[in-house]
The first five atom37 places (N, CA, C, CB, O) and aatype in JSON, in Angstrom:
{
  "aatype": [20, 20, 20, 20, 20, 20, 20, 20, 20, 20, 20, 20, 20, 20, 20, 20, 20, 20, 20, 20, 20, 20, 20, 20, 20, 20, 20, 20, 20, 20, 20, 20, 20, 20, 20, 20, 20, 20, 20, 20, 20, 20, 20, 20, 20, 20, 20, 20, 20, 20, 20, 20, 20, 20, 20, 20, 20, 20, 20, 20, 20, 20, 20, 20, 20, 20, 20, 20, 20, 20, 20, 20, 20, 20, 20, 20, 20, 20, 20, 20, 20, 20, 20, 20, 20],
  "atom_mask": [
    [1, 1, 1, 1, 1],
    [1, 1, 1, 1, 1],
    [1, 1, 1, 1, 1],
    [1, 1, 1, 1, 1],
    [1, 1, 1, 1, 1],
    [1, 1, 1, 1, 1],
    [1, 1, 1, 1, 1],
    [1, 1, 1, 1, 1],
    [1, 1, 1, 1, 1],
    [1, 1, 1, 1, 1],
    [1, 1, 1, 1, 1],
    [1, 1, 1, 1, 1],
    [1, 1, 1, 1, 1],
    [1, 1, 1, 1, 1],
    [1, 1, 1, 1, 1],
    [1, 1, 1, 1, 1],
    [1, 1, 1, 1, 1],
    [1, 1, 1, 1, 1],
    [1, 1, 1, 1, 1],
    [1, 1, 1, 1, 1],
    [1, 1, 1, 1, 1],
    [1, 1, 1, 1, 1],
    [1, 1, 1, 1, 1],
    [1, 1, 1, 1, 1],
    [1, 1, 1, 1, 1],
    [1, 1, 1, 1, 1],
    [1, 1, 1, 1, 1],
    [1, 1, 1, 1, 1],
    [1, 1, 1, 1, 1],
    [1, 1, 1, 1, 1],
    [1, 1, 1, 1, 1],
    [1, 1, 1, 1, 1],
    [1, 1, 1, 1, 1],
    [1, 1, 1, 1, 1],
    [1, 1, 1, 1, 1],
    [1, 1, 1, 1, 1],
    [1, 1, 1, 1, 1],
    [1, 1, 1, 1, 1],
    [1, 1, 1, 1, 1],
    [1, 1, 1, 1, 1],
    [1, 1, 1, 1, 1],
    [1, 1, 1, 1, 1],
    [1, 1, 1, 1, 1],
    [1, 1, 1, 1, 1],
    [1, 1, 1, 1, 1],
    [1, 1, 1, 1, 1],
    [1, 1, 1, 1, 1],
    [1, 1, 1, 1, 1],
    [1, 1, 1, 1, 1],
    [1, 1, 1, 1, 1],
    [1, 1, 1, 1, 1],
    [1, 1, 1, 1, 1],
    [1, 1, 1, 1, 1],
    [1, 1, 1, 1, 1],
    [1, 1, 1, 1, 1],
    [1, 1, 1, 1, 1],
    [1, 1, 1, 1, 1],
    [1, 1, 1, 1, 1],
    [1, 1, 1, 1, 1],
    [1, 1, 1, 1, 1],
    [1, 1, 1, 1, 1],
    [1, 1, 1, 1, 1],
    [1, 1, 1, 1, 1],
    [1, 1, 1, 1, 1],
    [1, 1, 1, 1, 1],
    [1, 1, 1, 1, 1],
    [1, 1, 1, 1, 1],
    [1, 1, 1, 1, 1],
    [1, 1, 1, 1, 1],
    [1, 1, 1, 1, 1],
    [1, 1, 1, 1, 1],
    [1, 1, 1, 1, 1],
    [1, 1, 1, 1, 1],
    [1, 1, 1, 1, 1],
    [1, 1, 1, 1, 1],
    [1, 1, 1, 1, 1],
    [1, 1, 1, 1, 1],
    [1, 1, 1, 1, 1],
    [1, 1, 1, 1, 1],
    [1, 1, 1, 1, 1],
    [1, 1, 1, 1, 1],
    [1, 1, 1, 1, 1],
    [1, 1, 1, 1, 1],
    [1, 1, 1, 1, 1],
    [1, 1, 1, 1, 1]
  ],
  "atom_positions": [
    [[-32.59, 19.17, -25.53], [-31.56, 19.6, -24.61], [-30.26, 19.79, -25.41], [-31.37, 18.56, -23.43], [-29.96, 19.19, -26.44]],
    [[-29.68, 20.53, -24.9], [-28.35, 21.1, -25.69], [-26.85, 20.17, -25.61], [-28.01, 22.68, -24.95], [-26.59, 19.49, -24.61]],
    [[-26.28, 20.22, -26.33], [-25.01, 19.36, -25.71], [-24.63, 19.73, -24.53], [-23.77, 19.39, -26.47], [-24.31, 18.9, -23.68]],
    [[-24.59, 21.3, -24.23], [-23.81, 22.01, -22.85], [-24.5, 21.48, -21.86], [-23.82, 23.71, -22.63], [-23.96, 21.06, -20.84]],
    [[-26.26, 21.44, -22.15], [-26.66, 20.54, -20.74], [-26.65, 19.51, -20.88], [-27.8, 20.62, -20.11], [-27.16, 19.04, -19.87]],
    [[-26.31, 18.5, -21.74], [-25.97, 17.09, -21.3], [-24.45, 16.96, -20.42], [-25.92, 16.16, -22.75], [-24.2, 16.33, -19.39]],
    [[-23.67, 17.71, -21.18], [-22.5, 18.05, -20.27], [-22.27, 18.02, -18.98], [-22.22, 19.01, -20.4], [-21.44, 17.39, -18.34]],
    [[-23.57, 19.23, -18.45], [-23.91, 19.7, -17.46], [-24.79, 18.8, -16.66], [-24.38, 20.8, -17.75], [-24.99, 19.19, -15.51]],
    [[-25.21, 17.96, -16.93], [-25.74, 16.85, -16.36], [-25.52, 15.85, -16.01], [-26.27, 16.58, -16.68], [-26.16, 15.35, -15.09]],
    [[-24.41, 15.15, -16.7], [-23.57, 14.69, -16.66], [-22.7, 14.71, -15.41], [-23.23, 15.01, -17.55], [-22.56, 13.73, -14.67]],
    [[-22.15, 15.83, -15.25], [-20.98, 16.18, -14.38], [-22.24, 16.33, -12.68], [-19.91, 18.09, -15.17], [-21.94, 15.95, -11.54]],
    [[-23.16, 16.8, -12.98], [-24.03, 16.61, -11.55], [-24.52, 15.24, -11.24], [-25.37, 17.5, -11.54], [-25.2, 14.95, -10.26]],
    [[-24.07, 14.33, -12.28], [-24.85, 12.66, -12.17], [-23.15, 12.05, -11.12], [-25.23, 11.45, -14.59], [-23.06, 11.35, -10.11]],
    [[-22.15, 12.69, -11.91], [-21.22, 12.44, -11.25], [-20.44, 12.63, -9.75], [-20.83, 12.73, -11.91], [-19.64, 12.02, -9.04]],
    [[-21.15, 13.78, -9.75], [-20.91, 14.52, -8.22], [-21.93, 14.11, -7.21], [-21.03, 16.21, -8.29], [-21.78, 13.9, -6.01]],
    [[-23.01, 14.04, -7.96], [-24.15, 13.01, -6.54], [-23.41, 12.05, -6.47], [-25.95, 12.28, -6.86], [-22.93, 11.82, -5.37]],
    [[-23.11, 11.26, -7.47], [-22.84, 9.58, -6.81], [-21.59, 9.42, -5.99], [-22.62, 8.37, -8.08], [-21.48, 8.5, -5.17]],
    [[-20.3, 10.63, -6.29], [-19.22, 10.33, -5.01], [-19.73, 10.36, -4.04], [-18.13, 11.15, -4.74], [-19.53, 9.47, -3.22]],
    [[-20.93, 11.82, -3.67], [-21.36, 12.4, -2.69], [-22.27, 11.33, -1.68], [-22.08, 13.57, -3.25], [-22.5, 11.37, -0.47]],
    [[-22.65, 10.35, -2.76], [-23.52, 9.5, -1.83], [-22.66, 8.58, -1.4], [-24.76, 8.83, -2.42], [-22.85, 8.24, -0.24]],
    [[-21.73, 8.04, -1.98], [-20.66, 7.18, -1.62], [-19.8, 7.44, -0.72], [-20.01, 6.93, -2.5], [-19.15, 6.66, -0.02]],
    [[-19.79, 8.89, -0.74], [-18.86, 9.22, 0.69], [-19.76, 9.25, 1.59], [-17.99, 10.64, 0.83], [-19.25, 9.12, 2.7]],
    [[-21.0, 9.36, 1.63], [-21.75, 9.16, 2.41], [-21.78, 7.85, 3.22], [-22.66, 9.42, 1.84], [-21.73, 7.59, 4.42]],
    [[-21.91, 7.04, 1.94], [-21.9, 5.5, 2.18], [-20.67, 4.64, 3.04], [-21.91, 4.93, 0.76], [-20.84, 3.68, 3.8]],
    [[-19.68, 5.14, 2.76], [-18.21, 4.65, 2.79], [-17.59, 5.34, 3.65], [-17.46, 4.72, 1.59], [-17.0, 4.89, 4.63]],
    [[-17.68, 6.74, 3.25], [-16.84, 7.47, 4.17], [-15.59, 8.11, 3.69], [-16.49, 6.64, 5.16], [-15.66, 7.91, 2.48]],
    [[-14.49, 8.77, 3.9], [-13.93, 9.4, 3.08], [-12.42, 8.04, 3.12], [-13.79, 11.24, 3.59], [-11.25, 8.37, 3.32]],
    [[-12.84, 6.66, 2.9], [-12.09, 6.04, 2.83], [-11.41, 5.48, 1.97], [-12.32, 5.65, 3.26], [-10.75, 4.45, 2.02]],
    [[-11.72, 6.64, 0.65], [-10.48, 6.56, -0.27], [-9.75, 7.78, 0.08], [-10.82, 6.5, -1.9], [-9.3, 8.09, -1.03]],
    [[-9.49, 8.35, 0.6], [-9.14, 9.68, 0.46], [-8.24, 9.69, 1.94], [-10.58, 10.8, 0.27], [-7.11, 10.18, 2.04]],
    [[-8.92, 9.12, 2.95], [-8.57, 8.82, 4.33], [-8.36, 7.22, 4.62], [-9.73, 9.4, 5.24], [-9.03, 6.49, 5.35]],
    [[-7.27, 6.95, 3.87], [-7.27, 5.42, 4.26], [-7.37, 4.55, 5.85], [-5.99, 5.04, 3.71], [-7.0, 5.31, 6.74]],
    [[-7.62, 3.68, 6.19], [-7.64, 3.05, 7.69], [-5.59, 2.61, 7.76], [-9.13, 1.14, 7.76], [-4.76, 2.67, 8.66]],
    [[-5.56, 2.19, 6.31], [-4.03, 1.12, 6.38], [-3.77, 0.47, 7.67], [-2.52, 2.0, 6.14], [-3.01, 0.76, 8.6]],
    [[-4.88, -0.8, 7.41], [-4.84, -1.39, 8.71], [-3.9, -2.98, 8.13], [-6.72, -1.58, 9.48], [-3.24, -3.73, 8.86]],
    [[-4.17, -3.14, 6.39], [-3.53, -3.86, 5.73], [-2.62, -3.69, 5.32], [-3.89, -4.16, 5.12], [-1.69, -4.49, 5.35]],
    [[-2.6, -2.27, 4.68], [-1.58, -1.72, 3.66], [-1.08, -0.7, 4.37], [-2.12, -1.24, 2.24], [-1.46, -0.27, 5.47]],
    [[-0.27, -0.36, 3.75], [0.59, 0.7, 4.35], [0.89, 1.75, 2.77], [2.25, -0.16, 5.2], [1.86, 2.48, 2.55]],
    [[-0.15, 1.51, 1.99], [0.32, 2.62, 0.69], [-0.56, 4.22, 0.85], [-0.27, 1.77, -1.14], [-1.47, 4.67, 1.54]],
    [[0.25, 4.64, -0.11], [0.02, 6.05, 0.04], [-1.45, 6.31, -0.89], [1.48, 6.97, -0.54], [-1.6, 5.69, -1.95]],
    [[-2.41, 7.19, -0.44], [-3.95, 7.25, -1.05], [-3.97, 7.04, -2.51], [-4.69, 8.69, -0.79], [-4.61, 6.15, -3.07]],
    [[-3.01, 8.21, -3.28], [-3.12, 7.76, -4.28], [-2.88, 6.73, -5.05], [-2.92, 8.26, -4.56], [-3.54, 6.48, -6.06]],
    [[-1.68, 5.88, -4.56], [-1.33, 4.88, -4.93], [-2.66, 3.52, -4.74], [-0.01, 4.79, -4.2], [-2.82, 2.53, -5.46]],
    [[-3.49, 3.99, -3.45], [-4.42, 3.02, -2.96], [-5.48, 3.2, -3.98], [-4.89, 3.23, -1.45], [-6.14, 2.21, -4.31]],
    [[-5.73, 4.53, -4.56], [-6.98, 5.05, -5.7], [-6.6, 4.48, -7.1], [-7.1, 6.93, -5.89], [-7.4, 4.05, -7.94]],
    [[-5.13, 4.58, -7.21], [-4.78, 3.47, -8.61], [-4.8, 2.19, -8.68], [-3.57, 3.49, -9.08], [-4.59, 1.71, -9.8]],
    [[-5.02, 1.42, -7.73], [-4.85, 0.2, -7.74], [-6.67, -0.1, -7.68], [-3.72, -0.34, -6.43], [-7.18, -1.08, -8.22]],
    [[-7.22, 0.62, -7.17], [-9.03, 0.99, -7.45], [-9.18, 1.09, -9.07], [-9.66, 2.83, -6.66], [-9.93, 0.32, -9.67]],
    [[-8.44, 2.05, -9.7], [-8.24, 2.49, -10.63], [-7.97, 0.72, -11.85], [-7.0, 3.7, -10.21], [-8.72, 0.02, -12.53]],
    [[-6.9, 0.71, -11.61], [-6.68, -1.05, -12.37], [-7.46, -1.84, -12.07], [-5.47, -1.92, -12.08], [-7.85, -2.52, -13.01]],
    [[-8.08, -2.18, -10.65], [-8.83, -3.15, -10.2], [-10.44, -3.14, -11.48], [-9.11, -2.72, -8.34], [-11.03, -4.14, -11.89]],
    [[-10.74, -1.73, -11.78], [-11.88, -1.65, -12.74], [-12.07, -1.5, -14.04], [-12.45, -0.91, -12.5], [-13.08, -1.83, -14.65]],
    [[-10.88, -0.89, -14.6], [-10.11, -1.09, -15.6], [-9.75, -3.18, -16.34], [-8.75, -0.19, -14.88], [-9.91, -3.69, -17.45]],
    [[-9.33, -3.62, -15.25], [-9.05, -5.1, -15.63], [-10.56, -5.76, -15.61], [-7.93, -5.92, -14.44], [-10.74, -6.5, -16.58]],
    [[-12.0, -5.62, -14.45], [-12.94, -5.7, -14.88], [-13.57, -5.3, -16.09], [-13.28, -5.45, -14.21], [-14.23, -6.25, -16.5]],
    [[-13.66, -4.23, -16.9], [-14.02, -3.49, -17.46], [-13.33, -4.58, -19.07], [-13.54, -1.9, -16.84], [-14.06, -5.04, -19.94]],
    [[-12.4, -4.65, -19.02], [-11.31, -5.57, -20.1], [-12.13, -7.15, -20.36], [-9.39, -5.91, -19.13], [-12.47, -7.79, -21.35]],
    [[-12.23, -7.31, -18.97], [-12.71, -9.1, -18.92], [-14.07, -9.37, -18.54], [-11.85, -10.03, -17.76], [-14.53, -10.46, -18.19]],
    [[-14.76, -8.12, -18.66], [-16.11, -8.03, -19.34], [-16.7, -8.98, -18.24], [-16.24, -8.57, -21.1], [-17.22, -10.1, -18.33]],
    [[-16.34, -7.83, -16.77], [-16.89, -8.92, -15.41], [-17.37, -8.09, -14.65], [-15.79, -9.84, -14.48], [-17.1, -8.17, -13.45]],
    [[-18.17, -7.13, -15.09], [-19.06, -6.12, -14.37], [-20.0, -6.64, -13.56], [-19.76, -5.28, -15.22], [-20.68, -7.58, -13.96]],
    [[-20.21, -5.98, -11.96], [-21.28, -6.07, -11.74], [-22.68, -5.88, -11.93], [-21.11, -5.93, -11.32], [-23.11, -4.73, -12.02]],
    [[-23.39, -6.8, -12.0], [-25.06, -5.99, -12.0], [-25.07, -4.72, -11.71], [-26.15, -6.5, -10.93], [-24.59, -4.43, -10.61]],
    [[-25.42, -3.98, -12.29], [-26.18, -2.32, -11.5], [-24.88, -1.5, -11.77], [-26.69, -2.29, -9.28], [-24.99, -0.31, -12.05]],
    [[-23.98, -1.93, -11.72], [-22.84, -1.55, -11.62], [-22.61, -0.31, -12.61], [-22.02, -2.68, -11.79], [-23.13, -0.7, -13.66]],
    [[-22.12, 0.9, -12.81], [-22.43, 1.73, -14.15], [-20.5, 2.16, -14.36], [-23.87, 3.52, -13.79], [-20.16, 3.34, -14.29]],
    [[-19.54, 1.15, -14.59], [-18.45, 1.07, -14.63], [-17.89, 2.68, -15.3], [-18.21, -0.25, -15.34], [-17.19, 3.51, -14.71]],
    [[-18.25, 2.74, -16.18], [-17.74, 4.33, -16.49], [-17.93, 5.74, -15.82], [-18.22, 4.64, -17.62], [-17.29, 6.78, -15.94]],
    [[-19.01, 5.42, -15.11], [-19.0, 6.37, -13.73], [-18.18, 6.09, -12.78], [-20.17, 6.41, -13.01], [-17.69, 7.01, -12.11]],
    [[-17.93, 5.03, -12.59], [-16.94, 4.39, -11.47], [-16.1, 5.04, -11.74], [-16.51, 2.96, -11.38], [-15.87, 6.11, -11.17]],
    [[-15.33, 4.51, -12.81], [-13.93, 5.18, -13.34], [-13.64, 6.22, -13.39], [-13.59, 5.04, -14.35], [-12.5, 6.54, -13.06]],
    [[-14.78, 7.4, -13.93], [-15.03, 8.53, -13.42], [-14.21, 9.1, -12.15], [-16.28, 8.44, -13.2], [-13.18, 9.76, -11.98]],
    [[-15.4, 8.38, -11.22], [-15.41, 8.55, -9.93], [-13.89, 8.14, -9.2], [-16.61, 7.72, -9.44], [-13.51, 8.76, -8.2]],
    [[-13.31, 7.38, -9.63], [-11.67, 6.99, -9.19], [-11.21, 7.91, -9.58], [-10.84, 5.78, -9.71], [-10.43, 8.33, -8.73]],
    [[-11.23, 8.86, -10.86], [-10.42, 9.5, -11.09], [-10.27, 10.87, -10.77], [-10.34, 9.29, -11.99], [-9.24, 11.55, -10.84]],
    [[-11.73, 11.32, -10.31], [-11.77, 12.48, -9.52], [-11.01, 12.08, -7.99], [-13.43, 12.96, -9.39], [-10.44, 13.01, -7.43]],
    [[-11.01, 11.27, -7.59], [-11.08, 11.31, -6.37], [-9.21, 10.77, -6.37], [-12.51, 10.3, -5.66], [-8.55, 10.7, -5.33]],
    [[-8.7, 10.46, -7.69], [-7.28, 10.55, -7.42], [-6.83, 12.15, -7.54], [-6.45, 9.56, -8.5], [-6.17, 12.65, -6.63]],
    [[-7.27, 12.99, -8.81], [-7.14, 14.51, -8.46], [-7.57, 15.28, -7.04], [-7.93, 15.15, -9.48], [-7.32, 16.41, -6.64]],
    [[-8.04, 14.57, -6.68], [-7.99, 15.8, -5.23], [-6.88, 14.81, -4.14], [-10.18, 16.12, -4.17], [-6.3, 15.23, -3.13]],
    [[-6.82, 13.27, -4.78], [-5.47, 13.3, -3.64], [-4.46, 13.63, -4.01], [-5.03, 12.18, -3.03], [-3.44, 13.4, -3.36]],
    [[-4.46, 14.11, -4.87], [-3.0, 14.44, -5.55], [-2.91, 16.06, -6.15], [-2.76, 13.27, -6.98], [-2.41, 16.57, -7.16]],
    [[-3.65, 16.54, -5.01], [-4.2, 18.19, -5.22], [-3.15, 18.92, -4.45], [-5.92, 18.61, -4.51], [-3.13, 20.13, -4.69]],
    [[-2.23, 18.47, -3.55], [-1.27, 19.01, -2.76], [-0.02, 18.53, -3.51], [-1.38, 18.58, -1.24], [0.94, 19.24, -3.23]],
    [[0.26, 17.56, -4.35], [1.51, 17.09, -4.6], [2.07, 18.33, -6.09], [1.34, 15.15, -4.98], [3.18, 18.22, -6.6]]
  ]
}
């Protein structure tokens, strides 16, 4: 397989797993409840963002867990909240 399709494979490993997660979750990074908080999405996606980042540091991953997709996945999902600003 070529680098372009690992690339390319890659980026579809990435797009199923939001896709199932919004499935899962719901668009509740994107559409917050702020039934606690009162912050603004993106600000709520960075603090997602550090929350896995400081895991990721102190080497406190979950089982199953595939942390660099995660991070990934936070960070797409801060570009589209921050697709209007």
């Amino acid at each position: 397989m070529s680098d372009a399709a690992y690339i390319a494979a890659e980026c579809d490993n990435l797009k199923a797993m939001l896709l199932r997660k919004y499935e899962s979750y719901g668009n509740s990074a994107l559409r917050p409840l702020n039934i606690f908080s009162n912050g603004e999405k993106a600000e709520s996606i960075r603090v997602r963002i550090d929350d896995k980042l400081s895991r990721i540091a102190n080497r406190q991953s979950f089982e199953g867990d595939d942390d660099v997709l995660d991070l990934l996945g936070y960070l797409i999902l801060l570009r589209v909240a921050t697709r209007d600003e």
